[in-house]
N, C-alpha and C positions, 0 to 999 in steps of 0.2 A: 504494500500500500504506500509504502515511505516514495517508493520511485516512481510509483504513477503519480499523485500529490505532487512533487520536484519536477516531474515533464509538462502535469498540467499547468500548474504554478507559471512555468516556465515560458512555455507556449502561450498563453494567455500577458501574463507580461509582455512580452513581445509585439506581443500585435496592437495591443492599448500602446507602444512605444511608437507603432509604425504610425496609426490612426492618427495620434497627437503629435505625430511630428516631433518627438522629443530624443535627440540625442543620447546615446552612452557616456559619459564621463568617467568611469571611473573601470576598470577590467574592460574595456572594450573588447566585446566578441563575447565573451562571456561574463556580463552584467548582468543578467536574469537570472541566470542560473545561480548566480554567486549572490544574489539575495533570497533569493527561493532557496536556498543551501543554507543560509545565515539564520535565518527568520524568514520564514513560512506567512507566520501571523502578520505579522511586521507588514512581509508585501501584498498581502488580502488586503489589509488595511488601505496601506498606498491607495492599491487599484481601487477599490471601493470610493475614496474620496479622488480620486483623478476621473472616474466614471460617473459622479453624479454631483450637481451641484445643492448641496445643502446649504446655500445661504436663501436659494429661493424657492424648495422644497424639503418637507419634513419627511425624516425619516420615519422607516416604520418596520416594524418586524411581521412575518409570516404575509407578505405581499411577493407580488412575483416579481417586481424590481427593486425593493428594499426601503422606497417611494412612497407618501402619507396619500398620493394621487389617486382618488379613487375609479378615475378613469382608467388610469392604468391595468387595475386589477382585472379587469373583464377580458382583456388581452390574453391570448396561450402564451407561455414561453415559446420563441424561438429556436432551433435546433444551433447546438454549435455544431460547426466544422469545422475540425484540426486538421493543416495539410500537412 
């Protein structure tokens, strides 16, 4: 479980990096990995607050985007695809 966790972690970092436009600075080449390696929680985190703007939306627990929007909820989850 620890190395699927560390790939998804991984791969999902990544792609929220390409999406935003946001550079490596620091292990270039292997930056995602080497925080999904450090702290797991740490980078949930990040991405959680890099993925939704909570100065103009309330959080919210057991919603399907994490989102107080009650619009939202009525929505299916999306499938992810890993390439």
């Amino acid at each position: 479980i620890f190395l699927y966790m560390l790939y998804v972690i991984t791969k999902v970092r990544k792609l929220i990096r390409q999406r935003d436009g946001i550079p490596e600075k620091n292990c270039v080449g292997c930056e995602d990995v080497a925080c999904a390696l450090c702290c797991g929680c740490c980078t949930v985190s990040q991405m959680a607050r890099q993925t939704a703007d909570y100065d103009t939306e309330e959080a919210a627990f057991f919603t399907t985007d994490g989102l107080g929007s009650k619009a939202n909820e009525s929505q299916p989850l999306a499938p992810v695809v890993m390439v």
